[in-house]
DRENMIFI-730369 format. One record per residue: residue number from 1; residue in three letters; x, y, z of N, C-alpha, C in turn. Coordinates in Angstrom, 3 decimals, always signed. Example, Ala and Ser with C-alpha at 12.3 -4.5 7.8 and 13.67 -1.06 7.14 Angstrom:
% residues 2
atom n: 1 res: ALA n.xx: +13.190 n.yy: -5.690 n.zz: +7.800 ca.xx: +12.300 ca.yy: -4.500 ca.zz: +7.800 c.xx: +13.200 c.yy: -3.300 c.zz: +7.800
atom n: 2 res: SER n.xx: +12.850 n.yy: -2.250 n.zz: +7.080 ca.xx: +13.670 ca.yy: -1.060 ca.zz: +7.140 c.xx: +12.900 c.yy: +0.030 c.zz: +7.870
***
This chain:
% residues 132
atom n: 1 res: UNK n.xx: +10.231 n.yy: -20.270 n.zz: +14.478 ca.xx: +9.972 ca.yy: -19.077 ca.zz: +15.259 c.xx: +8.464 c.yy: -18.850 c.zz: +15.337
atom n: 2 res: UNK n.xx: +7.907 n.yy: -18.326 n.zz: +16.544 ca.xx: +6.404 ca.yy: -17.835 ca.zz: +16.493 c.xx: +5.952 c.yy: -16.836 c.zz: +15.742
atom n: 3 res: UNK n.xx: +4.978 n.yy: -16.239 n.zz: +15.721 ca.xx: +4.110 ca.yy: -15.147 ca.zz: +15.009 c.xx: +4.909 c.yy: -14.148 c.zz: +15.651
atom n: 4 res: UNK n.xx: +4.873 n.yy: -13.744 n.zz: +16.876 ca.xx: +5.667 ca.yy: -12.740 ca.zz: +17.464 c.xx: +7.177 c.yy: -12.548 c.zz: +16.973
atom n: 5 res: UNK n.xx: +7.823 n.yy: -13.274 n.zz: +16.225 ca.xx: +9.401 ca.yy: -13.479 ca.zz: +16.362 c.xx: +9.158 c.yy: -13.130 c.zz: +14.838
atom n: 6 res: UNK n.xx: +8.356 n.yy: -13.706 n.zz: +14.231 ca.xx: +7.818 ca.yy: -13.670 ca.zz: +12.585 c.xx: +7.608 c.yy: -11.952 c.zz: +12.036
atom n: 7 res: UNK n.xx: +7.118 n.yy: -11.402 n.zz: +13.018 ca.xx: +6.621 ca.yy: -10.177 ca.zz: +12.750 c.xx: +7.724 c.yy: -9.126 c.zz: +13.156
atom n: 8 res: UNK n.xx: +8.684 n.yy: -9.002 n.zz: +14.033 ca.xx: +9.516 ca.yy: -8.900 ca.zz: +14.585 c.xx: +10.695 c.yy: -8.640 c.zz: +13.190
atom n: 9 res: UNK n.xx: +10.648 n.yy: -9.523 n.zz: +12.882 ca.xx: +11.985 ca.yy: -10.065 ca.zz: +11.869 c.xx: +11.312 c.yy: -9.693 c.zz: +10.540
atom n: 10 res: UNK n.xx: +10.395 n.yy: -9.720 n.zz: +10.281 ca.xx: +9.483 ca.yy: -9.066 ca.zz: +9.266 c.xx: +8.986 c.yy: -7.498 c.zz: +8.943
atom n: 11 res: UNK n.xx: +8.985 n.yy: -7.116 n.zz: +10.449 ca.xx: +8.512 ca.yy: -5.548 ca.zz: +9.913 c.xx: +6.675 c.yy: -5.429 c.zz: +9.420
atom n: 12 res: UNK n.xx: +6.519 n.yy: -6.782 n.zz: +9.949 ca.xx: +4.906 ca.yy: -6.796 ca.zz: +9.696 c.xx: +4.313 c.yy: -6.921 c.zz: +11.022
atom n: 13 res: UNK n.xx: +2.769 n.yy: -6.633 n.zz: +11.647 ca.xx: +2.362 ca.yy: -6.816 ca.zz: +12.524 c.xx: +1.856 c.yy: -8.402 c.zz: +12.910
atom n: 14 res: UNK n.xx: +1.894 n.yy: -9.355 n.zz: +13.914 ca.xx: +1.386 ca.yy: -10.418 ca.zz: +13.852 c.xx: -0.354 c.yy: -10.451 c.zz: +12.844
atom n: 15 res: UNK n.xx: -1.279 n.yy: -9.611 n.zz: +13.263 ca.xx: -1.500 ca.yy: -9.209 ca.zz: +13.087 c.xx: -2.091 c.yy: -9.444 c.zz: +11.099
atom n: 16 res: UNK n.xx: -1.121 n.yy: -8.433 n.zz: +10.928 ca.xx: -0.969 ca.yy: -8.635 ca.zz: +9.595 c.xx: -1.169 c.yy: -9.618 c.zz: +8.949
atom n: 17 res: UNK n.xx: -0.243 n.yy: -10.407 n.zz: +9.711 ca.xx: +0.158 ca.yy: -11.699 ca.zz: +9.160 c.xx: -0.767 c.yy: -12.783 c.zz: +8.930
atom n: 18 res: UNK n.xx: -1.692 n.yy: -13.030 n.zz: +9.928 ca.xx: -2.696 ca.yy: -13.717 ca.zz: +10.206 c.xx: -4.049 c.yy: -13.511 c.zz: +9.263
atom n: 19 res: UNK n.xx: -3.840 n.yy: -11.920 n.zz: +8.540 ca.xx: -4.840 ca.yy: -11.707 ca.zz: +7.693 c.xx: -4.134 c.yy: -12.119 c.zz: +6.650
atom n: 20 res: UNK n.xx: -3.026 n.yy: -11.698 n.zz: +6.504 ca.xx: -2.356 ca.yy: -12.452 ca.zz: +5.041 c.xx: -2.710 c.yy: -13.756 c.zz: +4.950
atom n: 21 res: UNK n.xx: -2.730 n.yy: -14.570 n.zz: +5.646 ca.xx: -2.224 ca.yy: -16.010 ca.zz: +5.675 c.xx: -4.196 c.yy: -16.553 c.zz: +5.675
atom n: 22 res: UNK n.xx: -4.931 n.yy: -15.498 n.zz: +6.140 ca.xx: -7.181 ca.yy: -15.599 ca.zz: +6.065 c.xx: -7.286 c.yy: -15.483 c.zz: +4.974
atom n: 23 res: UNK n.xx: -6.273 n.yy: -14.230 n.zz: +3.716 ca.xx: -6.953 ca.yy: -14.103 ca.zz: +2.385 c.xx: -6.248 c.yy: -14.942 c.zz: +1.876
atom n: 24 res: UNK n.xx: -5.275 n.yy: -15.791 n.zz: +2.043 ca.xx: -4.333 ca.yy: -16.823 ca.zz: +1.290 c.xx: -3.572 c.yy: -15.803 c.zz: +0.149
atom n: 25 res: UNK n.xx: -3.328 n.yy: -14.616 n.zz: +1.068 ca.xx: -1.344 ca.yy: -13.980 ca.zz: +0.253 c.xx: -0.793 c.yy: -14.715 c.zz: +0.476
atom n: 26 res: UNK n.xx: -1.081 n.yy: -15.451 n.zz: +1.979 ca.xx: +0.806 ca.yy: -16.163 ca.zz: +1.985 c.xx: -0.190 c.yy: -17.583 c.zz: +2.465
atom n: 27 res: UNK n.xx: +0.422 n.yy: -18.719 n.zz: +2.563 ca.xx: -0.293 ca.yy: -20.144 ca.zz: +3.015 c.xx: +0.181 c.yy: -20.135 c.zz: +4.638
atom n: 28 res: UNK n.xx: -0.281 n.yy: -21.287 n.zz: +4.889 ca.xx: -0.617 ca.yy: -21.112 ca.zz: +5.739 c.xx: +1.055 c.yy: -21.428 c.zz: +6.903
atom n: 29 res: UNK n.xx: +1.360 n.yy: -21.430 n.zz: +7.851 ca.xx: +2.145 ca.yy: -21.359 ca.zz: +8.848 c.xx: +1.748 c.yy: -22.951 c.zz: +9.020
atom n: 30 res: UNK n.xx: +2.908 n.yy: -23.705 n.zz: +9.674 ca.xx: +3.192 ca.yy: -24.727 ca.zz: +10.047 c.xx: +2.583 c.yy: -24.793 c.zz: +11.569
atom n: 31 res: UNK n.xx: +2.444 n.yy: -25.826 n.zz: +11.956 ca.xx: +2.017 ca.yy: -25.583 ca.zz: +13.394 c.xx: +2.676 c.yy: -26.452 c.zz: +14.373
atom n: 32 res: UNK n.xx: +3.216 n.yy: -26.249 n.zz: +15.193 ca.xx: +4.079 ca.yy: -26.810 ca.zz: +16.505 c.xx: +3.188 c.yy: -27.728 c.zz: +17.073
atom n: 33 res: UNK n.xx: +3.694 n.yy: -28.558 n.zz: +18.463 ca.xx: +2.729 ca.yy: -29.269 ca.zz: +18.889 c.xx: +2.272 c.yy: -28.923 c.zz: +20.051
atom n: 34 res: UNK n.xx: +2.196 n.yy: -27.600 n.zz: +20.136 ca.xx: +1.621 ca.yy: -26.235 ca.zz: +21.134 c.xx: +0.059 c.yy: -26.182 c.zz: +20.173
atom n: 35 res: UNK n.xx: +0.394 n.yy: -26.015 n.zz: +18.838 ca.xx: -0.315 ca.yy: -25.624 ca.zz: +17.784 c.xx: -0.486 c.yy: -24.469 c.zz: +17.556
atom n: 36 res: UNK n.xx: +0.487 n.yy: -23.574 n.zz: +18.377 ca.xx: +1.418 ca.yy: -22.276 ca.zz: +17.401 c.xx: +1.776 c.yy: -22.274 c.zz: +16.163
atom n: 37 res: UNK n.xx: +1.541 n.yy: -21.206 n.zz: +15.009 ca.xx: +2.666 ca.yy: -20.815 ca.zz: +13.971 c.xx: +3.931 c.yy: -20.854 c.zz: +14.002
atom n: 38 res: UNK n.xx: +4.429 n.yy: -21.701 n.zz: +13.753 ca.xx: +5.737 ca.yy: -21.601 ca.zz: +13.670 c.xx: +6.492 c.yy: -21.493 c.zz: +12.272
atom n: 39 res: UNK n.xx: +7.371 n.yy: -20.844 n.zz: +12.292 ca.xx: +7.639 ca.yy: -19.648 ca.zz: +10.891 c.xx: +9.091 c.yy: -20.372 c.zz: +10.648
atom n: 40 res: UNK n.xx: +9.440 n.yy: -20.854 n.zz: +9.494 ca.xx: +10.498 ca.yy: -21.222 ca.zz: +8.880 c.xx: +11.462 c.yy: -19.843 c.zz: +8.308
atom n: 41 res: UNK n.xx: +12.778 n.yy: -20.008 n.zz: +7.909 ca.xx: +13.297 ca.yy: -19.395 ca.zz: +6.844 c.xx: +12.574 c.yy: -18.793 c.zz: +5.810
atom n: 42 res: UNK n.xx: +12.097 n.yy: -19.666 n.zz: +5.203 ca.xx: +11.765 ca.yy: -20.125 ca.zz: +3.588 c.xx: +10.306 c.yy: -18.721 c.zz: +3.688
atom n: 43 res: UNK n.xx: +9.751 n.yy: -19.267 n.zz: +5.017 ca.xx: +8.553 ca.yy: -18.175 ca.zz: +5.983 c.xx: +8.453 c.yy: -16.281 c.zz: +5.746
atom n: 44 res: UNK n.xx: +9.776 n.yy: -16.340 n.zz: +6.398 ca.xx: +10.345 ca.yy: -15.140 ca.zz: +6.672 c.xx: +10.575 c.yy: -14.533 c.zz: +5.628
atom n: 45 res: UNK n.xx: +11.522 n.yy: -15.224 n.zz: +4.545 ca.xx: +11.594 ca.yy: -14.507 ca.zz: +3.068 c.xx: +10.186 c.yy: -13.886 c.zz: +2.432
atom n: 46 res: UNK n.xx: +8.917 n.yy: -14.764 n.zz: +2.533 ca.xx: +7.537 ca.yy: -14.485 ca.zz: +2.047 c.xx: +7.285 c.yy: -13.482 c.zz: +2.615
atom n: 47 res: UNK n.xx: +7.514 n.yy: -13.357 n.zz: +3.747 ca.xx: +6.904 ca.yy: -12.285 ca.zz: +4.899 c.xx: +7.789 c.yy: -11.165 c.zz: +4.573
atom n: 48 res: UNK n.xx: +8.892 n.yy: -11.031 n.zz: +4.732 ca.xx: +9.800 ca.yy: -10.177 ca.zz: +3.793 c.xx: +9.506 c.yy: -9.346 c.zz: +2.639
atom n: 49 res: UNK n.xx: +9.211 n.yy: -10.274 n.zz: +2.009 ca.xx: +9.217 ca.yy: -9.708 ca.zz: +0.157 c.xx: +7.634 c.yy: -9.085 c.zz: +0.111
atom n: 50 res: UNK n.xx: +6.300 n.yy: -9.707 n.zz: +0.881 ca.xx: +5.342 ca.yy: -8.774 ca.zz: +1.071 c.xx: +5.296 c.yy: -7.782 c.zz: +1.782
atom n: 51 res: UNK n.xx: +6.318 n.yy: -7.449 n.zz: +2.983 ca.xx: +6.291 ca.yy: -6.463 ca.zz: +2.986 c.xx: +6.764 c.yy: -5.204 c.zz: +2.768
atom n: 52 res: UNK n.xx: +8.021 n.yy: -5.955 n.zz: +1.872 ca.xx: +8.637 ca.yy: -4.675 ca.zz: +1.047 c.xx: +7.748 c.yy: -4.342 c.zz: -0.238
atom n: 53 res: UNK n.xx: +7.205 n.yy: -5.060 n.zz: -0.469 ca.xx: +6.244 ca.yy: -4.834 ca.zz: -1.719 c.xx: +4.830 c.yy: -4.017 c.zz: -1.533
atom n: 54 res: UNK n.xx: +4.835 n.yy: -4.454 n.zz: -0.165 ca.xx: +3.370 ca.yy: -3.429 ca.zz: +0.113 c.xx: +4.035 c.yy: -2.003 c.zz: +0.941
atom n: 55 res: UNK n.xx: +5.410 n.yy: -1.727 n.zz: +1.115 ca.xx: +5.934 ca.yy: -0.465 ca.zz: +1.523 c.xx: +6.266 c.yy: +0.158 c.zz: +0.172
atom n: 56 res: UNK n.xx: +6.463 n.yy: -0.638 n.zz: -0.536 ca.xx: +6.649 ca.yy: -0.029 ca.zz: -1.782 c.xx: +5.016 c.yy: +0.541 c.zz: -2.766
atom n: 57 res: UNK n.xx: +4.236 n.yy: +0.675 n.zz: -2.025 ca.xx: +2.757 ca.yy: +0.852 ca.zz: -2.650 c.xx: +1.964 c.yy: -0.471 c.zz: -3.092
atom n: 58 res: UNK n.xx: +2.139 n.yy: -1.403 n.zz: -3.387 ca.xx: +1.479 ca.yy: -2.394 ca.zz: -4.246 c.xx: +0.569 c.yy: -2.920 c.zz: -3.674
atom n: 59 res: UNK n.xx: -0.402 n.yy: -3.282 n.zz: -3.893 ca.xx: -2.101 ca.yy: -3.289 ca.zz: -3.433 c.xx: -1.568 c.yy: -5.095 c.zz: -2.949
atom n: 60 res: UNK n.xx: -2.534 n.yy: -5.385 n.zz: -2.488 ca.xx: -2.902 ca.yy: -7.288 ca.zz: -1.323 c.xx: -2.615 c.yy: -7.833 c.zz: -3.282
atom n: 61 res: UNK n.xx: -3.332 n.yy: -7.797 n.zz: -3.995 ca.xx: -3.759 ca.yy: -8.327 ca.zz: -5.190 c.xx: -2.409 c.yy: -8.014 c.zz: -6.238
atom n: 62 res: UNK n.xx: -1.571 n.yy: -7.039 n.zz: -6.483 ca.xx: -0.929 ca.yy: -6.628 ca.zz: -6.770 c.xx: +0.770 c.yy: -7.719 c.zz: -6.105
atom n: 63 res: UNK n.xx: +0.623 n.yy: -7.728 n.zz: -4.978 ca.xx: +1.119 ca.yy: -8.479 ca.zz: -4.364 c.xx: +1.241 c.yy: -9.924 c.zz: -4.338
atom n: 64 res: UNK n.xx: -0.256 n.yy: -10.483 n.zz: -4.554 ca.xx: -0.013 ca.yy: -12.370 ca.zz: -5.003 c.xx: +0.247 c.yy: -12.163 c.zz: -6.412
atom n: 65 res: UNK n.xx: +0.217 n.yy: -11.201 n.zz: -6.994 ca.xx: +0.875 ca.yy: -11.701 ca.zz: -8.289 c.xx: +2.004 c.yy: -11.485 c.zz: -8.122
atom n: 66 res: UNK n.xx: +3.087 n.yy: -10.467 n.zz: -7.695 ca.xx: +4.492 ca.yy: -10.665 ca.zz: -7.595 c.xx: +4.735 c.yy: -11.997 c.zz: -6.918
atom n: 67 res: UNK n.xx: +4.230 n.yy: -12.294 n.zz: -5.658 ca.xx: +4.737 ca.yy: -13.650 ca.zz: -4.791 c.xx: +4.728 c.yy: -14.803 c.zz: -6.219
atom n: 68 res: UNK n.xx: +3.636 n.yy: -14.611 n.zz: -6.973 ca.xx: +3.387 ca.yy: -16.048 ca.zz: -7.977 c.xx: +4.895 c.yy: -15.971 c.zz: -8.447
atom n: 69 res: UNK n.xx: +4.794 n.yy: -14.741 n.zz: -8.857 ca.xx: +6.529 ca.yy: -14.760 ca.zz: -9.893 c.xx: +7.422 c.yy: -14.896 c.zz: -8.960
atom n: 70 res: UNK n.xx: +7.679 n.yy: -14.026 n.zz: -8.161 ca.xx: +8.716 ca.yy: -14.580 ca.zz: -7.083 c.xx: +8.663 c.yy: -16.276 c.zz: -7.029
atom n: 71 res: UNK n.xx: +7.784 n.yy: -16.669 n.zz: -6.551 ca.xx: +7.765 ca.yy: -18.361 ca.zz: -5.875 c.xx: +7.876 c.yy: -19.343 c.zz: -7.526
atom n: 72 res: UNK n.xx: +8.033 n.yy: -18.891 n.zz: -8.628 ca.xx: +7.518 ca.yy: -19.486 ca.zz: -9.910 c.xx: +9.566 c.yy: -19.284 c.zz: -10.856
atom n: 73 res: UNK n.xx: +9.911 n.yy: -20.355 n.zz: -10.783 ca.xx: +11.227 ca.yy: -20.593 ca.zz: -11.112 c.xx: +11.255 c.yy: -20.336 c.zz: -12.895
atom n: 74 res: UNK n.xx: +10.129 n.yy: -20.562 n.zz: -13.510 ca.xx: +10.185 ca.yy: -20.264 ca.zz: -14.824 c.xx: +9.516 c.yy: -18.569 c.zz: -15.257
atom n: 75 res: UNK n.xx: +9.774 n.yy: -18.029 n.zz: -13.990 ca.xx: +9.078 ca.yy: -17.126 ca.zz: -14.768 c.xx: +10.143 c.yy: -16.035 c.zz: -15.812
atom n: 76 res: UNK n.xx: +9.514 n.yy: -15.206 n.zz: -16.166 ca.xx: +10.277 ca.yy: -14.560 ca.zz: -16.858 c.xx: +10.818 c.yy: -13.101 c.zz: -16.634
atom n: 77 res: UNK n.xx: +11.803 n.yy: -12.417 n.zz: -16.555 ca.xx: +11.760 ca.yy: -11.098 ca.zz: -16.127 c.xx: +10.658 c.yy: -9.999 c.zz: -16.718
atom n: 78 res: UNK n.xx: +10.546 n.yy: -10.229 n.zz: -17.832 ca.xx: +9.782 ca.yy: -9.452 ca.zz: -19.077 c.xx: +8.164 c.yy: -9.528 c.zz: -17.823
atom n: 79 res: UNK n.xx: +7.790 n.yy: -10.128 n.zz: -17.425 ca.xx: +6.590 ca.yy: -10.369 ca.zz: -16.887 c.xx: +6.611 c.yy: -9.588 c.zz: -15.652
atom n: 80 res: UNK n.xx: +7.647 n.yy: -8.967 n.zz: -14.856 ca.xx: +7.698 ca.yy: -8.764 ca.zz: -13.754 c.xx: +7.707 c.yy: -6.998 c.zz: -13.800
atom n: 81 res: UNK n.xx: +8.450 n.yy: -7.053 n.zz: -15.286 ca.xx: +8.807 ca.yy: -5.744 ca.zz: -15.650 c.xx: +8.059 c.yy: -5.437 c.zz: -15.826
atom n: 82 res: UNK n.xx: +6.761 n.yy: -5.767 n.zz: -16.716 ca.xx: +5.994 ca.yy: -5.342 ca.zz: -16.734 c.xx: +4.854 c.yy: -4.999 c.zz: -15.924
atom n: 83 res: UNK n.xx: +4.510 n.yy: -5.846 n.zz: -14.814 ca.xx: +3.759 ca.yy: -5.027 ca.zz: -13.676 c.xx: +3.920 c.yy: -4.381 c.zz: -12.844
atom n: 84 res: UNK n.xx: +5.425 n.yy: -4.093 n.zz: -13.081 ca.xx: +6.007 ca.yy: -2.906 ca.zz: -12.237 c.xx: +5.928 c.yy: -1.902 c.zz: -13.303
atom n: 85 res: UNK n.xx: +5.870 n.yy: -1.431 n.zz: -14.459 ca.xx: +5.903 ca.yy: -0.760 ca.zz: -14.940 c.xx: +4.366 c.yy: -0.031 c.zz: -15.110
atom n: 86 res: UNK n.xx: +3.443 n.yy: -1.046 n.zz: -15.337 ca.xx: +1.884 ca.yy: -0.858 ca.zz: -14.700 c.xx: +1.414 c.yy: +0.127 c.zz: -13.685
atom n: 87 res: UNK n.xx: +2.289 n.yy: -0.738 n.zz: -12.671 ca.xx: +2.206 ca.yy: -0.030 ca.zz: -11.577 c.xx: +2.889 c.yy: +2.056 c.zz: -11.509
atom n: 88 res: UNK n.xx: +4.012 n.yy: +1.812 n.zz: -11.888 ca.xx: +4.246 ca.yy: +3.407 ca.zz: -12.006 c.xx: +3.688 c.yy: +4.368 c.zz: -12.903
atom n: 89 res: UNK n.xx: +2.986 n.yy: +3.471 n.zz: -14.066 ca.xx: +2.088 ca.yy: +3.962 ca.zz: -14.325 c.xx: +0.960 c.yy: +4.984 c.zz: -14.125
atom n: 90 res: UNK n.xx: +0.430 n.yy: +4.275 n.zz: -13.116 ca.xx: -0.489 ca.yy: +4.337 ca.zz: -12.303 c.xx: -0.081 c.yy: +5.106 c.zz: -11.076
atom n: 91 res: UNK n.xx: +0.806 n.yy: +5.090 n.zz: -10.596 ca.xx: +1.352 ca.yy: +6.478 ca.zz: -9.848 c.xx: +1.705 c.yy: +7.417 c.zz: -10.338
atom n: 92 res: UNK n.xx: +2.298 n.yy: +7.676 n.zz: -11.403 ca.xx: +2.432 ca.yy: +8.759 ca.zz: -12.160 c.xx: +0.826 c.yy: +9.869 c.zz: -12.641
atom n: 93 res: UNK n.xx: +0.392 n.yy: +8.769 n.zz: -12.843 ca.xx: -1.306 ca.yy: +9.427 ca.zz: -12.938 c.xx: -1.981 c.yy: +9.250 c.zz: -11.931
atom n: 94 res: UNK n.xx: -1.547 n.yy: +9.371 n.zz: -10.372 ca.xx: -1.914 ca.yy: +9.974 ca.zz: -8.860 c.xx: -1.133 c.yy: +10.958 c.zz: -9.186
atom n: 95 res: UNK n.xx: +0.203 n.yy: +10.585 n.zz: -8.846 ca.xx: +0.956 ca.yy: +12.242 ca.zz: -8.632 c.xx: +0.592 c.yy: +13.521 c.zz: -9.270
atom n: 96 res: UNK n.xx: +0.096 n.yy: +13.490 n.zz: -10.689 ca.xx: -0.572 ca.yy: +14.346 ca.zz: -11.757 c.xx: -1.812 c.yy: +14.756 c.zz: -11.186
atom n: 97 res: UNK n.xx: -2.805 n.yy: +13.885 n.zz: -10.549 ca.xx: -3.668 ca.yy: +14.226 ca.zz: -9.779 c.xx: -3.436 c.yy: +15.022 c.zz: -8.229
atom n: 98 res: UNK n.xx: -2.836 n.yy: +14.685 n.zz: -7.938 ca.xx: -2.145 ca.yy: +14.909 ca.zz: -6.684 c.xx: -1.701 c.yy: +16.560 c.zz: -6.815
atom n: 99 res: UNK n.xx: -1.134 n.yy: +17.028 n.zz: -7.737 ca.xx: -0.615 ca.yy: +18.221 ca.zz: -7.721 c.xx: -1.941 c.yy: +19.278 c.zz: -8.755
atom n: 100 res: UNK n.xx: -2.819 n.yy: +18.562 n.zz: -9.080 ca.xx: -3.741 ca.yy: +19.009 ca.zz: -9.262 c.xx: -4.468 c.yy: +19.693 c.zz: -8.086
atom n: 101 res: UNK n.xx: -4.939 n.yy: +18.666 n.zz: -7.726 ca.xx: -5.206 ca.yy: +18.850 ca.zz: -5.983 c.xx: -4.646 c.yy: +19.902 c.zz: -5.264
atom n: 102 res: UNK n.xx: -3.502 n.yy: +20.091 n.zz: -5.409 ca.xx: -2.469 ca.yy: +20.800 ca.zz: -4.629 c.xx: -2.567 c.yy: +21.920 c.zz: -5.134
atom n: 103 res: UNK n.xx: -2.217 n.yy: +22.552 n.zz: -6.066 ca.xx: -3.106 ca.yy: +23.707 ca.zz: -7.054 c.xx: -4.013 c.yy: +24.245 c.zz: -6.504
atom n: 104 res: UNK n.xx: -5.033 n.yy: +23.906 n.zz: -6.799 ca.xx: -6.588 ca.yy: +23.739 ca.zz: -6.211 c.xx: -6.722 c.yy: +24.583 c.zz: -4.797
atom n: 105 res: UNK n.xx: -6.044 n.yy: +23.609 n.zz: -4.144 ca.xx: -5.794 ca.yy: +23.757 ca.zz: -2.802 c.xx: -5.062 c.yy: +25.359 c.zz: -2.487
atom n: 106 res: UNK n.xx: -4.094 n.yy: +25.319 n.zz: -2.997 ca.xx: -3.216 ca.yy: +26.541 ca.zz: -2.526 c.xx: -3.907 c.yy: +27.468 c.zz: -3.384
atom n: 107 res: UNK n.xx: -4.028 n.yy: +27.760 n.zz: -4.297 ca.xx: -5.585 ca.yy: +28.714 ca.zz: -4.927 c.xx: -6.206 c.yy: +29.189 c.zz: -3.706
atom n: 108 res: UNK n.xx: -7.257 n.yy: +28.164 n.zz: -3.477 ca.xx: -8.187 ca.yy: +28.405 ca.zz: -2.136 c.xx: -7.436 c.yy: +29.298 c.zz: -1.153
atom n: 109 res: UNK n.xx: -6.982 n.yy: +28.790 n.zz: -0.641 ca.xx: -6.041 ca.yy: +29.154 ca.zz: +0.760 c.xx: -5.422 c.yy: +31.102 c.zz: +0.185
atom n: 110 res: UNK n.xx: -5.100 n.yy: +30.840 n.zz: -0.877 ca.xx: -5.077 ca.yy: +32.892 ca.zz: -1.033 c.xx: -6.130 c.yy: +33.120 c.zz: -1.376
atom n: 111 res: UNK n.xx: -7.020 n.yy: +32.881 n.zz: -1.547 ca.xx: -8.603 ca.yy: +33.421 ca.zz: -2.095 c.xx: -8.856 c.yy: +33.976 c.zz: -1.240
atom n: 112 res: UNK n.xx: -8.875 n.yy: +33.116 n.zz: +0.174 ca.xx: -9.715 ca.yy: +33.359 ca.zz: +1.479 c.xx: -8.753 c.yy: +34.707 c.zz: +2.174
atom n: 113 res: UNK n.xx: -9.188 n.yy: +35.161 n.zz: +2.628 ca.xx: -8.536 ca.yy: +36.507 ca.zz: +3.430 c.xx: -8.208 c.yy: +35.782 c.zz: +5.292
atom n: 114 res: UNK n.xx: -8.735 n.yy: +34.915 n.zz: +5.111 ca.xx: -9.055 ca.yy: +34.080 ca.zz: +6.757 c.xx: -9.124 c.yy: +35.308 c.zz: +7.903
atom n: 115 res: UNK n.xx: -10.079 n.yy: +36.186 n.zz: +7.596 ca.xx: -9.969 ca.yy: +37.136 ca.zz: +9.043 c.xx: -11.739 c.yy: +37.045 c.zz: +9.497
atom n: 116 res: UNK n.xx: -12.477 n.yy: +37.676 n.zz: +10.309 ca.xx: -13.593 ca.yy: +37.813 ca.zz: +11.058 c.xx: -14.393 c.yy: +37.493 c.zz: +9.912
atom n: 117 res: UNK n.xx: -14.365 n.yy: +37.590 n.zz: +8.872 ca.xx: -15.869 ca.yy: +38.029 ca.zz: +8.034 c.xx: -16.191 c.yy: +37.047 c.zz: +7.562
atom n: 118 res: UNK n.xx: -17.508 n.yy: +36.496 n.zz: +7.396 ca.xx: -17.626 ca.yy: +35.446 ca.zz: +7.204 c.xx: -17.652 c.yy: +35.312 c.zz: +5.598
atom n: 119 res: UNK n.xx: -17.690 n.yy: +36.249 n.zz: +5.126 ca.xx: -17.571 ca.yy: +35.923 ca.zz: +3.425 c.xx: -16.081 c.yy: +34.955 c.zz: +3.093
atom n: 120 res: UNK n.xx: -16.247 n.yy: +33.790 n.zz: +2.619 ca.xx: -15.120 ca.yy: +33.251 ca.zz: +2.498 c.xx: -15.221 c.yy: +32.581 c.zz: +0.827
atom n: 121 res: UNK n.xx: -14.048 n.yy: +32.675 n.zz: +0.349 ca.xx: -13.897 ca.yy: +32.523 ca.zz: -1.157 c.xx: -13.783 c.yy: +30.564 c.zz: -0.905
atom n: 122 res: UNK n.xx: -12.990 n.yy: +29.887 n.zz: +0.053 ca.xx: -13.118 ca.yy: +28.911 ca.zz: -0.009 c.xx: -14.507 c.yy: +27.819 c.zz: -0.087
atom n: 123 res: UNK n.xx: -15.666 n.yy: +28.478 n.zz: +0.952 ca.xx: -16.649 ca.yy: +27.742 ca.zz: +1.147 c.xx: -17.689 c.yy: +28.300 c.zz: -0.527
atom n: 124 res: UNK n.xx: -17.466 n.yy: +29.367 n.zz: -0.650 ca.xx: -18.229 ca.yy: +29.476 ca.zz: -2.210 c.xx: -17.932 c.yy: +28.804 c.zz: -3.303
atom n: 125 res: UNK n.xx: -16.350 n.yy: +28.649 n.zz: -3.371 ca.xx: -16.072 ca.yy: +27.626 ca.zz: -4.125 c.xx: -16.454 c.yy: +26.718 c.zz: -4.108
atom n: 126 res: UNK n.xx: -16.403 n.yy: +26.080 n.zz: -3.307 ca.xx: -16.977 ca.yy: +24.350 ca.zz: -3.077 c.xx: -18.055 c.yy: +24.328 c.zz: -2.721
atom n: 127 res: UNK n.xx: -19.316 n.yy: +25.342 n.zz: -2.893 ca.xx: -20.519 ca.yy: +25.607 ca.zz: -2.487 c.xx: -21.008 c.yy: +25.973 c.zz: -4.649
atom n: 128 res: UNK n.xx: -19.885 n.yy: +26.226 n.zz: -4.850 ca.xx: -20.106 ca.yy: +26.811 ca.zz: -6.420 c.xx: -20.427 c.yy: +28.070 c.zz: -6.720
atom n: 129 res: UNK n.xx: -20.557 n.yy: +28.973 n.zz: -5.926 ca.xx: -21.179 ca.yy: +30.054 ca.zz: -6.107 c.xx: -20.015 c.yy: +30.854 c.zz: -6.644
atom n: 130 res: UNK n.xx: -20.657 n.yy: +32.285 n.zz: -6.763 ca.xx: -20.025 ca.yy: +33.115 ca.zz: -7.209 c.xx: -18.625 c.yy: +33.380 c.zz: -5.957
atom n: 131 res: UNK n.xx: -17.228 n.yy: +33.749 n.zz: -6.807 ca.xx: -16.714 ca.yy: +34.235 ca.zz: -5.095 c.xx: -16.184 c.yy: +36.178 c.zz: -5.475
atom n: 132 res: UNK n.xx: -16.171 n.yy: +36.437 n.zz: -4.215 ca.xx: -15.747 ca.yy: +37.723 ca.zz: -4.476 c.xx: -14.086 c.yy: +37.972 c.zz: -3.991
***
């Protein structure tokens, strides 16, 4: 199948794909005697599994290491578990940030009275000043 049919069946942009295949996430595509990409099975699964892995959050880098284990017949579960577990980790301490943020945020937003006057509790805040 072409890049177009690849991406299609993938849920990735051609696009995409073509940068995947520049940073060597995925190798390279076979080539027809057009000298088109032409995308196997075996193709599609790769293209697949990166992009459920990068809908699932996981960084380009984050990603050739799952493909290693994915594509790597000895690997071990214990190894897989564990960089997924890394990983939520590491979202768990966004989300914590995140609702920090959010806090913060909704604070501000009743501080401010939002009518004509220009005294505003939001811009003093983040200016540091005193607010009234």
């Amino acid at each position: 199948m072409n890049i177009s049919q690849a991406a299609k069946a993938s849920g990735l942009s051609p696009k995409t794909i073509r940068y995947y295949e520049r940073i060597e996430l995925i190798g390279p595509a076979s080539r027809g005697e057009n000298g088109y990409r032409d995308y196997n099975t075996k193709d599609l699964d790769v293209l697949r599994f990166v992009q459920r892995a990068r809908a699932t959050g996981f960084s380009v880098e984050e990603c050739r290491q799952l493909l290693s284990l994915y594509q790597n017949p000895e690997r071990h579960s214990s190894e897989v578990k564990s960089l997924v577990q890394g990983k939520l980790k590491r979202v768990e301490a966004q989300i914590v940030e995140l609702n920090h943020m959010r806090d913060t945020l909704q604070d501000l937003v009743q501080r401010c009275p939002g009518n004509e006057v220009a005294q505003c509790a939001i811009i003093d805040n983040l200016a540091d000043q005193e607010t009234c």
